[in-house]
Structure formats: C-alpha cells, structure tokens
C-alpha positions in Angstrom: -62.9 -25.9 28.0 -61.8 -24.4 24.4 -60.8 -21.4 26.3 -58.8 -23.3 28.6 -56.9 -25.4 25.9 -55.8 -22.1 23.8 -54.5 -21.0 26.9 -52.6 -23.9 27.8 -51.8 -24.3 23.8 -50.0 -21.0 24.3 -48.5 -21.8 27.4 -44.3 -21.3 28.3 -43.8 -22.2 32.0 -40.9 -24.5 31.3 -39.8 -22.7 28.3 -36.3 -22.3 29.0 -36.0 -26.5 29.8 -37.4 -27.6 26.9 -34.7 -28.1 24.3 -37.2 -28.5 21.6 -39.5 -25.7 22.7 -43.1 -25.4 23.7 -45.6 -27.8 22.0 -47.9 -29.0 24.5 -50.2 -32.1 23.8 -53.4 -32.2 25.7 -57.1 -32.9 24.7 -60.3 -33.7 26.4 -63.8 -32.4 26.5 -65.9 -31.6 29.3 -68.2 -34.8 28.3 -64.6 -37.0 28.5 -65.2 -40.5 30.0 -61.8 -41.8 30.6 -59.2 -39.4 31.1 -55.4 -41.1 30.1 -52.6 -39.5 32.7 -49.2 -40.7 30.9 -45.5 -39.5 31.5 -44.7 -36.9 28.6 -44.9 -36.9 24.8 -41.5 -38.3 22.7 -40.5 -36.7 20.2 -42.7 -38.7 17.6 -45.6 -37.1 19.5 -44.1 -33.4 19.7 -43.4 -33.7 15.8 -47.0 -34.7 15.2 -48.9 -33.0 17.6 -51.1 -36.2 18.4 -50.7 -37.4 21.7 -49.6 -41.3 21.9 -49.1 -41.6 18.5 -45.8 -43.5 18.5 -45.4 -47.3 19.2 -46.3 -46.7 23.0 -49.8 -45.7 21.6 -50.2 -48.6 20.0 -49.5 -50.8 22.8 -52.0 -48.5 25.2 -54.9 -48.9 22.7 -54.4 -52.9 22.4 -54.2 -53.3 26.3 -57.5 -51.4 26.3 -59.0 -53.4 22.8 -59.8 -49.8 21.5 -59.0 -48.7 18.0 -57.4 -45.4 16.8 -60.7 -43.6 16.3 -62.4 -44.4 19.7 -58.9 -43.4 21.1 -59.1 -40.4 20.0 -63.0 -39.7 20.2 -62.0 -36.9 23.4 -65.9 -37.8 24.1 -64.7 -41.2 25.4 -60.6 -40.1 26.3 -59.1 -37.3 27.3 -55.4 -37.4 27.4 -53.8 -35.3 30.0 -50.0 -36.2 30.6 -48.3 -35.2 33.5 -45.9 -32.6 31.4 -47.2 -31.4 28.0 -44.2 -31.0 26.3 -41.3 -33.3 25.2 -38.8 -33.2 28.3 -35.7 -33.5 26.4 -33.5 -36.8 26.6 -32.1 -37.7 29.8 -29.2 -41.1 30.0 -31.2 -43.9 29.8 -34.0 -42.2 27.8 -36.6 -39.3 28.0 -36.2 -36.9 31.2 -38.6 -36.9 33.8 -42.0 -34.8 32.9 -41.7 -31.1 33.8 -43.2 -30.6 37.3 -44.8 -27.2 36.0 -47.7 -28.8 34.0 -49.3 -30.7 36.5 -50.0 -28.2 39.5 -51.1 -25.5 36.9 -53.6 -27.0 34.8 -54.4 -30.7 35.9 -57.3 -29.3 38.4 -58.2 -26.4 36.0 -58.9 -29.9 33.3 -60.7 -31.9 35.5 -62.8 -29.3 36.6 -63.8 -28.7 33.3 -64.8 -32.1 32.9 -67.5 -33.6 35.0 -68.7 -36.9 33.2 -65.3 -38.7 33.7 -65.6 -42.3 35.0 -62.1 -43.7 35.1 -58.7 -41.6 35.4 -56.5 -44.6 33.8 -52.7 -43.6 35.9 -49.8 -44.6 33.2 -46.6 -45.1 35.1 -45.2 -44.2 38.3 -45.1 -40.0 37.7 -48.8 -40.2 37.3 -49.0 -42.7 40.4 -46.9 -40.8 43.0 -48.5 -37.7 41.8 -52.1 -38.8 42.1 -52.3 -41.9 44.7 -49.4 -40.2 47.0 -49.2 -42.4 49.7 -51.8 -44.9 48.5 -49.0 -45.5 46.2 -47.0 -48.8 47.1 -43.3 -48.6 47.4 -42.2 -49.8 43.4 -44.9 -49.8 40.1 -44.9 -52.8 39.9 -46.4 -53.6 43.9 -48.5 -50.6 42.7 -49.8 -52.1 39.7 -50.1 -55.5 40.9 -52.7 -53.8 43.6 -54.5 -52.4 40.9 -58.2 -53.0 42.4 -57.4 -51.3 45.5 -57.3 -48.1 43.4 -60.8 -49.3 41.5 -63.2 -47.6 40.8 -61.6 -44.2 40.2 -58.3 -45.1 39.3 -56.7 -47.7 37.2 -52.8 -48.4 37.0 -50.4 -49.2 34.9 -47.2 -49.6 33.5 -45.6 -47.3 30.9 -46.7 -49.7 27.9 -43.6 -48.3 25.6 -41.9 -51.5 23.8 -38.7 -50.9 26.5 -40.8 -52.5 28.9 -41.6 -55.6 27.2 -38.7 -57.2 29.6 -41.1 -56.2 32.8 -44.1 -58.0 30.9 -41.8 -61.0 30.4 -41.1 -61.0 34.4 -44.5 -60.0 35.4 -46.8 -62.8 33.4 -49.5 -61.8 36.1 -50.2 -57.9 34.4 -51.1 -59.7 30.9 -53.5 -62.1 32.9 -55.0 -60.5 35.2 -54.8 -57.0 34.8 -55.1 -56.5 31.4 -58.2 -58.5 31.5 -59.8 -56.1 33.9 -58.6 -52.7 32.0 -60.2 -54.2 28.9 -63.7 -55.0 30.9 -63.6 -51.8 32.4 -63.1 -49.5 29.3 -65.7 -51.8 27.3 -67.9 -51.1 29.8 -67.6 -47.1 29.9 -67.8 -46.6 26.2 -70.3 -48.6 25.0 
C-alpha cells in the first residue's frame, strides 16, 4: 500500500489539465474500514494537502458524528476521491473530477485494502461511477433510496455549504438518512 501511494503521490496523468498542477490527495491503509469516495479536492485542500479539510469536511464529519482525529485515523477512513487533484474552476464552480484517476488506481486501492465495510459514495460522480445503472435518474431519487445500496454502499449528497438549499427542500435526508449514516459509522468503528 505505501508503495502504491508514492506512486500515485508522483503521478501526472492529467498534468496538462490541471491549472494548478499535480497534488493528488489520497490516503487509506490496507486495514481501512470506511473508505470516503468524494468529487475532487478545492483548492483549500490542494493548498494543504489534507483531504476534506475545508468547510465541506466539516459538514461530512458532523453528518457522520466523528471528530477530526477519528476522521483521519486511515485505520477507520480511507479517503479516495474520484480525481486526486484540484480540477480547476469551471462556471458555476469547481470542474468535474478528472476521469483519469478513477480507472487507474481506484481497483489498484481497494485491492490493497481488504477489511473495508462500508464505501460511503459522496455525490453523483462517485454514484454514476460505482452504482452505474443501480443509480436512479437524479441524486437526489438516488439518495433518497439510500438502503437499497446498504450494506456496501451508502449515498450522499455533496455536504459542501452550497447545498444547504437542497437540505432546506429535502427535510427527509436530515431525518432519515442522516440518522442511519450516523448508526452505521458508529457501528464500524467502535
């Protein structure tokens, strides 16, 4: 697994598309409970180097009632986003993740990693990409299905602050899913 993350630390697929260059974020060890599938680091996380450390971080870790050192305890979370590196900013925020990242080292990840109990899918990249056509037609039908994914995958919304209006017209995600994501990680890391 070390040898795999120096590798992918050094890594330039997308190089050229990155207009703040190369600086993937990824963590995980092969004893990894949860492993967190996001979009792509802002640029508060490719500054720092520390994945979800930026106000949509925050958010993650209070819909899962964890705090900032079992978060980042890679024996209970491994954080693998769909594209390693800040995407650069598209019209109505950051671009898409780069397609590169996934194909070439998700299954080299999870093969490293054979303890893992939950694969939590955060936002509809990670959905499409992993439930393909198990995947309803919007996120939110998705998420609102949320148990038909159970046990191996849970789903959710992007929890960055710009989607505080989608909370606001979806009371049912703070009542009953957020409930059952709390339950479920409780569960696995204690």
């Amino acid at each position: 697994m070390k040898k795999l993350l120096t590798e992918i630390s050094s890594c330039t697929i997308c190089k050229k598309h990155l207009p703040l260059g190369p600086r993937p974020v990824v963590n995980g060890t092969p004893n990894s409970k949860i492993v967190i599938i996001g979009q792509a680091p802002g640029t508060a996380v490719h500054a720092s180097g520390i994945p979800w450390d930026d106000k949509s971080g925050k958010n993650l870790r209070g819909w899962m009632n964890v705090n900032e050192q079992t978060f980042y305890d890679t024996n209970q979370f491994a954080i693998i986003p769909m594209g390693f590196c800040y995407p650069g900013k598209g019209k109505s925020g950051d671009l898409p993740p780069r397609p590169e990242c996934a194909p070439q080292w998700h299954s080299l990840l999870f093969d490293q990693m054979q303890d893992i109990e939950l694969v939590l899918l955060i936002g509809k990249y990670a959905q499409d990409y992993y439930l393909k056509k198990a995947a309803k037609r919007t996120l939110t039908e998705t998420v609102k299905n949320f148990k038909s994914y159970l046990p191996n995958y849970f789903v959710l919304p992007h929890p960055s602050p710009r989607n505080n209006i989608w909370q606001a017209k979806n009371e049912w995600f703070k009542k009953e899913v957020l409930p059952e994501l709390k339950e479920q990680i409780g569960y696995i890391i204690r």
